[in-house]
N, CA, C and O atoms as a GROMACS GRO file, in nm:
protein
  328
    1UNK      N    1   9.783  11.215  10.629
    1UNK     CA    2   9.688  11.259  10.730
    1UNK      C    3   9.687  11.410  10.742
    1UNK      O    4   9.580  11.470  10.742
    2UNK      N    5   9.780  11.462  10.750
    2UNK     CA    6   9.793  11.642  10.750
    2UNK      C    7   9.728  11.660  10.624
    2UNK      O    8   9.617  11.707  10.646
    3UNK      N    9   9.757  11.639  10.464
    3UNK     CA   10   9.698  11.658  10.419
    3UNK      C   11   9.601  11.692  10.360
    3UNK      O   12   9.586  11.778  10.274
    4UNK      N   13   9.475  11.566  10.447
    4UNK     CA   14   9.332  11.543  10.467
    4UNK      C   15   9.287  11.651  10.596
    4UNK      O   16   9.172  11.696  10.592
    5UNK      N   17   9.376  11.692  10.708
    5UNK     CA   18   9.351  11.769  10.780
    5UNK      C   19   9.366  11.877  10.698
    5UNK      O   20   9.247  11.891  10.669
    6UNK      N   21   9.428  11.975  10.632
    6UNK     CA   22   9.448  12.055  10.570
    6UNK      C   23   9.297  12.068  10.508
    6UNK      O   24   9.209  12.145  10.547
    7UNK      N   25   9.292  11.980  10.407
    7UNK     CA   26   9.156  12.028  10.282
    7UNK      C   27   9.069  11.983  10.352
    7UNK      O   28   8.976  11.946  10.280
    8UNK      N   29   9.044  11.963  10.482
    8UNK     CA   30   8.904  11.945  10.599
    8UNK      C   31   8.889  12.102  10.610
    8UNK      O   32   8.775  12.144  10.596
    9UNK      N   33   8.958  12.164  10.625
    9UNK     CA   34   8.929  12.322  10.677
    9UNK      C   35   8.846  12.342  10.818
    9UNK      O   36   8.761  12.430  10.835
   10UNK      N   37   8.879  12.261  10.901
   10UNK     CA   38   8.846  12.301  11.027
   10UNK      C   39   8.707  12.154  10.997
   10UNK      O   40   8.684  12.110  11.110
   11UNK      N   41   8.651  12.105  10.930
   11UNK     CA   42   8.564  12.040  10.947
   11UNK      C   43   8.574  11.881  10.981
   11UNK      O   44   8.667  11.824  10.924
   12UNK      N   45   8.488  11.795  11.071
   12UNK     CA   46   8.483  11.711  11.090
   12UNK      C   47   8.466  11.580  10.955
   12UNK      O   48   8.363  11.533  10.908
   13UNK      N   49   8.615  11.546  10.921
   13UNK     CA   50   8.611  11.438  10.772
   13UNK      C   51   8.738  11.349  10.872
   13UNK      O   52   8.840  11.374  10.937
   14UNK      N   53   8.642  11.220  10.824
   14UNK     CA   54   8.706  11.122  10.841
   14UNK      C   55   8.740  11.071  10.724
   14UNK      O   56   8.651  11.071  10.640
   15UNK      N   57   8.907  10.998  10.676
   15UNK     CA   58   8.921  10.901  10.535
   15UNK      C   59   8.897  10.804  10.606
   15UNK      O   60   8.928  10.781  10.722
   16UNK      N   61   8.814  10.721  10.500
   16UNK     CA   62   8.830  10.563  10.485
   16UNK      C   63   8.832  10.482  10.366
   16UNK      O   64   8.756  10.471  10.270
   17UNK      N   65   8.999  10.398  10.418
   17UNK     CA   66   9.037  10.318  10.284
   17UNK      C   67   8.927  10.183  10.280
   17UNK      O   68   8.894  10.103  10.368
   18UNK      N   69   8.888  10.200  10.136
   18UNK     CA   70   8.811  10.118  10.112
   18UNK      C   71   8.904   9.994  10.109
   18UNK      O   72   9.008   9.996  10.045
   19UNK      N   73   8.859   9.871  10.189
   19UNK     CA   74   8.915   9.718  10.208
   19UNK      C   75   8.904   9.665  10.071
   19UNK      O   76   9.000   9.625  10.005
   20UNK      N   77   8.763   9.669  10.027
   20UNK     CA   78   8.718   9.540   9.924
   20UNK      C   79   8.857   9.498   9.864
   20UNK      O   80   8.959   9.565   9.844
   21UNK      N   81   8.836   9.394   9.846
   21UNK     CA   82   8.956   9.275   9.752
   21UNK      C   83   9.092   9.297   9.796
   21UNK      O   84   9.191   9.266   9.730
   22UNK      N   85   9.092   9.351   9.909
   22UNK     CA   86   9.220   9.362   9.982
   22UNK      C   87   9.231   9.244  10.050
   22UNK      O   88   9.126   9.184  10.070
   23UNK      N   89   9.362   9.183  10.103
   23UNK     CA   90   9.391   9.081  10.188
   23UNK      C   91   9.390   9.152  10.347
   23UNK      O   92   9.411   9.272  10.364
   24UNK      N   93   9.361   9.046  10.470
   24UNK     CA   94   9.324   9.063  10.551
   24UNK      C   95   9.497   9.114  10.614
   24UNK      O   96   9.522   9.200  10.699
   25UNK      N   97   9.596   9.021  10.534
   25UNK     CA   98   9.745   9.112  10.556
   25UNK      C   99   9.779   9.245  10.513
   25UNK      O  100   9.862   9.318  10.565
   26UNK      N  101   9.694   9.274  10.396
   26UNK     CA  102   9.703   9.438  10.350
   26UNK      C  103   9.647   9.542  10.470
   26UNK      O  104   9.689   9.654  10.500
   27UNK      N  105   9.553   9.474  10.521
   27UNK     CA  106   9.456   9.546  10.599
   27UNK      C  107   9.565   9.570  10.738
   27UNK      O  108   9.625   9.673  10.769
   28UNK      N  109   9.564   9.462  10.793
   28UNK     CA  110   9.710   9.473  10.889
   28UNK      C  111   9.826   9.606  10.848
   28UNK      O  112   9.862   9.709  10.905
   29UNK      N  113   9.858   9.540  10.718
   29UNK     CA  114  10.013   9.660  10.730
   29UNK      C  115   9.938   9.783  10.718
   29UNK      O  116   9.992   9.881  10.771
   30UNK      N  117   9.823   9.802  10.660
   30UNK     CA  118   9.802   9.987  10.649
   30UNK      C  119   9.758  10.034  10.792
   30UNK      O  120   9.784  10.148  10.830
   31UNK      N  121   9.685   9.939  10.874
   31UNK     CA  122   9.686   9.985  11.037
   31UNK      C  123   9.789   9.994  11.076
   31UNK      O  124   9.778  10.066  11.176
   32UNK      N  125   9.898   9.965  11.064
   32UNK     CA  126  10.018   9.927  11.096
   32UNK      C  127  10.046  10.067  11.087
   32UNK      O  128  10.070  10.134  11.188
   33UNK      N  129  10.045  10.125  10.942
   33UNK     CA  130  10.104  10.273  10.873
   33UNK      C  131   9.983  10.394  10.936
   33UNK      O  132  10.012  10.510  10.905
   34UNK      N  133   9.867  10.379  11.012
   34UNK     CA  134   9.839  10.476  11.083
   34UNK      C  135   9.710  10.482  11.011
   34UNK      O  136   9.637  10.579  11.029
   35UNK      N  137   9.672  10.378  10.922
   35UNK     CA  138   9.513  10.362  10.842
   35UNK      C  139   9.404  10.288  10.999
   35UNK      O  140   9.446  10.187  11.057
   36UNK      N  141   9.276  10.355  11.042
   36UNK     CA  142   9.234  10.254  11.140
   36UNK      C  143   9.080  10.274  11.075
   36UNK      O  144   8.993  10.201  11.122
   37UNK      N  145   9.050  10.351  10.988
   37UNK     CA  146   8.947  10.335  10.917
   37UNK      C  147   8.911  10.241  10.765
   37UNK      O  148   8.950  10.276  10.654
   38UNK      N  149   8.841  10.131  10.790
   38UNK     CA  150   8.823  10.104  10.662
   38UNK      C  151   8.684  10.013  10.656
   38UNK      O  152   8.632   9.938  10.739
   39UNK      N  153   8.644  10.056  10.509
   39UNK     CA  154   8.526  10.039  10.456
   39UNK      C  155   8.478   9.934  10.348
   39UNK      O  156   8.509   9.952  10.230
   40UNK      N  157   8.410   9.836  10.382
   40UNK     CA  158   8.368   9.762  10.302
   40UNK      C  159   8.234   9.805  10.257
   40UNK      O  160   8.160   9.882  10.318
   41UNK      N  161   8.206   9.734  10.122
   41UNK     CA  162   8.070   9.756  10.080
   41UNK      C  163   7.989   9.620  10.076
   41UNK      O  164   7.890   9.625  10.003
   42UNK      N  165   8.008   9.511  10.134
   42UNK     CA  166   7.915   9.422  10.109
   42UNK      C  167   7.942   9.360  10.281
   42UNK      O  168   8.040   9.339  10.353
   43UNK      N  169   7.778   9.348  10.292
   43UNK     CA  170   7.810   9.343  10.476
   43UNK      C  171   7.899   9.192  10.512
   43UNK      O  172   7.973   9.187  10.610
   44UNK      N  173   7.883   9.078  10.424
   44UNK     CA  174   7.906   8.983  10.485
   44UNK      C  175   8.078   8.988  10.441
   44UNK      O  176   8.152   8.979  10.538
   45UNK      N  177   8.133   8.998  10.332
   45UNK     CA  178   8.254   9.068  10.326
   45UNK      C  179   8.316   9.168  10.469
   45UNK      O  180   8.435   9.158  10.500
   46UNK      N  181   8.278   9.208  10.503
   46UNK     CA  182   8.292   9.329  10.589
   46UNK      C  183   8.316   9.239  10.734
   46UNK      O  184   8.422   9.249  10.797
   47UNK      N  185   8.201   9.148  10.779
   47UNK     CA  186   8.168   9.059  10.894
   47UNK      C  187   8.293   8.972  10.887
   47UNK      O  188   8.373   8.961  10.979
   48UNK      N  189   8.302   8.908  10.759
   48UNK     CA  190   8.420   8.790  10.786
   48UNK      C  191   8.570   8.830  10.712
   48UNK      O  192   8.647   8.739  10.682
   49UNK      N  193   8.609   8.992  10.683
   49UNK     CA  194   8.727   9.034  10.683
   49UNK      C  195   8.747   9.073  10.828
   49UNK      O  196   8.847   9.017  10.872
   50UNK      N  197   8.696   9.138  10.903
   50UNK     CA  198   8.687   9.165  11.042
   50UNK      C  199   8.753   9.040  11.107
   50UNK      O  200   8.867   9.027  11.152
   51UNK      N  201   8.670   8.968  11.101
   51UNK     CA  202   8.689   8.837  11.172
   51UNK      C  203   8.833   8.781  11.154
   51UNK      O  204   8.906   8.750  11.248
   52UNK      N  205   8.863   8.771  11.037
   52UNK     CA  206   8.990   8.731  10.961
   52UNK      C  207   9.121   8.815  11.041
   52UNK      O  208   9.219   8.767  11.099
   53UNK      N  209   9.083   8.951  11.021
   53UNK     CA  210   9.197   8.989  11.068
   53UNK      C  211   9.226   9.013  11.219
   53UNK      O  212   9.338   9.045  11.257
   54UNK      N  213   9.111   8.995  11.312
   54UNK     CA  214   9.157   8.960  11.441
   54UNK      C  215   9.094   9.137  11.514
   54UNK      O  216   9.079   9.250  11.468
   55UNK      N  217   9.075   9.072  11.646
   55UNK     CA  218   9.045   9.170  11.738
   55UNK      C  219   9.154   9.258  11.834
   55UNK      O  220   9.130   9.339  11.924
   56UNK      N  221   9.289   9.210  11.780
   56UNK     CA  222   9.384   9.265  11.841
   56UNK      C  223   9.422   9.413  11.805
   56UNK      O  224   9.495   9.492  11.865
   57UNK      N  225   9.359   9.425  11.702
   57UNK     CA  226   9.375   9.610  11.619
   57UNK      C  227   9.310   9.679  11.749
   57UNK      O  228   9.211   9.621  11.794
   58UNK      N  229   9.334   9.745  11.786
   58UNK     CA  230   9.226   9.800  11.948
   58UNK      C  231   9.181   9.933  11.850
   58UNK      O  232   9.071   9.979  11.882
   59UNK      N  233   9.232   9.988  11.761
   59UNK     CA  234   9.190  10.108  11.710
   59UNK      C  235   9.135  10.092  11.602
   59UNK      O  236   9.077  10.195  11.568
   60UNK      N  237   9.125   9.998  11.519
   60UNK     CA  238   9.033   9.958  11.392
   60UNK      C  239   8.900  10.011  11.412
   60UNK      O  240   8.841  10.019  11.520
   61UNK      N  241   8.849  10.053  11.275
   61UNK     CA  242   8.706  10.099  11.300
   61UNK      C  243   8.634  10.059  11.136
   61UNK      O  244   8.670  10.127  11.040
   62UNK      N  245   8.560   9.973  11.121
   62UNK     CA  246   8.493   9.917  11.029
   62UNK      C  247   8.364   9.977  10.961
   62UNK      O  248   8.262   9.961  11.028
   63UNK      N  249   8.349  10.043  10.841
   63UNK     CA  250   8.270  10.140  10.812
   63UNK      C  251   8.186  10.033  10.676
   63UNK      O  252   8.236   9.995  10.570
   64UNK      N  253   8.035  10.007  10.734
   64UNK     CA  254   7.987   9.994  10.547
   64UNK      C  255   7.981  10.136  10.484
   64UNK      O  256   7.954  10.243  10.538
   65UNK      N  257   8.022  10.102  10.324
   65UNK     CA  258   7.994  10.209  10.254
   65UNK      C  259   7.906  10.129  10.101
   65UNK      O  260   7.951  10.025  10.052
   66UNK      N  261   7.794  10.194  10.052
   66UNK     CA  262   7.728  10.180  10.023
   66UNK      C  263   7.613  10.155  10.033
   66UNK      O  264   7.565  10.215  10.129
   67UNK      N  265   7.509  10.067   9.957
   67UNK     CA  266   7.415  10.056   9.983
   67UNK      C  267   7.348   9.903  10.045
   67UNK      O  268   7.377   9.800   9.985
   68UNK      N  269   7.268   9.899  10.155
   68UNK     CA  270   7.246   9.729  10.229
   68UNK      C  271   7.093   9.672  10.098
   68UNK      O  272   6.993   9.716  10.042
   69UNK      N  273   7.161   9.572  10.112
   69UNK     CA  274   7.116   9.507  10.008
   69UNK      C  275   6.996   9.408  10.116
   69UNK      O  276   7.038   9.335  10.206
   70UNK      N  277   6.861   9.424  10.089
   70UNK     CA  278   6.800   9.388  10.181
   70UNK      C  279   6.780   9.244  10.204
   70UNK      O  280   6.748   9.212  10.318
   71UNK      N  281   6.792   9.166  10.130
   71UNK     CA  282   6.814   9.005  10.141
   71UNK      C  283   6.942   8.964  10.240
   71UNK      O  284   6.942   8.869  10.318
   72UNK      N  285   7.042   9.052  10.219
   72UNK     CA  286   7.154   9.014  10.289
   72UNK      C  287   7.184   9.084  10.421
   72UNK      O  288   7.290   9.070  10.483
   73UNK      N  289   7.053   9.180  10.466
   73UNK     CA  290   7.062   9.252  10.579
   73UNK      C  291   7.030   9.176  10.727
   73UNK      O  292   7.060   9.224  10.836
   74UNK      N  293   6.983   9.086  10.714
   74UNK     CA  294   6.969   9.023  10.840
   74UNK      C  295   7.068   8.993  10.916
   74UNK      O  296   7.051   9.001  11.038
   75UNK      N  297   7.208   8.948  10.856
   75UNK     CA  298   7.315   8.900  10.936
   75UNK      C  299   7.364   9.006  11.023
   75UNK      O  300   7.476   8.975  11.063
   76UNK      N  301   7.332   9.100  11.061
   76UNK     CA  302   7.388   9.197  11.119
   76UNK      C  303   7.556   9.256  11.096
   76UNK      O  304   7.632   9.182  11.033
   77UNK      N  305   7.592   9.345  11.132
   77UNK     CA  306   7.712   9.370  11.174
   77UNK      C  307   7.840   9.407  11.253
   77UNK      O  308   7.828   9.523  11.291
   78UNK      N  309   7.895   9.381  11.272
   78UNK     CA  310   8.012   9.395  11.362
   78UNK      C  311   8.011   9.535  11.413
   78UNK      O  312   7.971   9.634  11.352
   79UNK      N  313   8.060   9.530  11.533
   79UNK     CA  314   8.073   9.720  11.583
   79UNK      C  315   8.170   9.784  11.534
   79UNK      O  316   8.263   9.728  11.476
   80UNK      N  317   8.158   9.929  11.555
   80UNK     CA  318   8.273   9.996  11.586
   80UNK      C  319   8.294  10.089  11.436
   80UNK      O  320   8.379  10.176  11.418
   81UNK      N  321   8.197  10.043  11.341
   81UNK     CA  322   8.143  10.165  11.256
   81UNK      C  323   8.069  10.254  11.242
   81UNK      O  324   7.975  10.240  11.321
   82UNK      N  325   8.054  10.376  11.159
   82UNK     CA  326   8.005  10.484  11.145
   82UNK      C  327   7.899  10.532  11.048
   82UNK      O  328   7.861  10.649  11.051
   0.00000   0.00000   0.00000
């Protein structure tokens, strides 16, 4: 995290570990280690890893990254991304 603060240079950067093909227990231990950003790229992936890993993270923050694929855009998504 200092790190990423460091080569920010005063600017507003957020990291986010990308989830995909991660387990919903991986996702746990890296919140655990001080990760509360992470990013899926496929929305319904994204909707039911969320789900999976529970609403008890109070600081989790769920980011799509990429592009919405418009057939699969209707299901909406979960809050608390950017």
């Amino acid at each position: 995290r200092d790190r990423v603060e460091a080569a920010a240079c005063g600017r507003n950067v957020r990291l986010v570990a990308v989830s995909k093909k991660q387990s919903p227990a991986a996702v746990r231990a890296a919140y655990q280690q001080g990760v509360w950003d992470f990013g899926e790229n496929y929305a319904n992936e994204l909707v039911s890893k969320a789900a999976e890993v529970g609403d008890d993270l109070d600081q989790i923050r769920w980011h799509f990254i990429g592009r919405v694929q418009s057939r699969r855009a209707g299901g909406g998504l979960v809050g608390g991304g950017a």
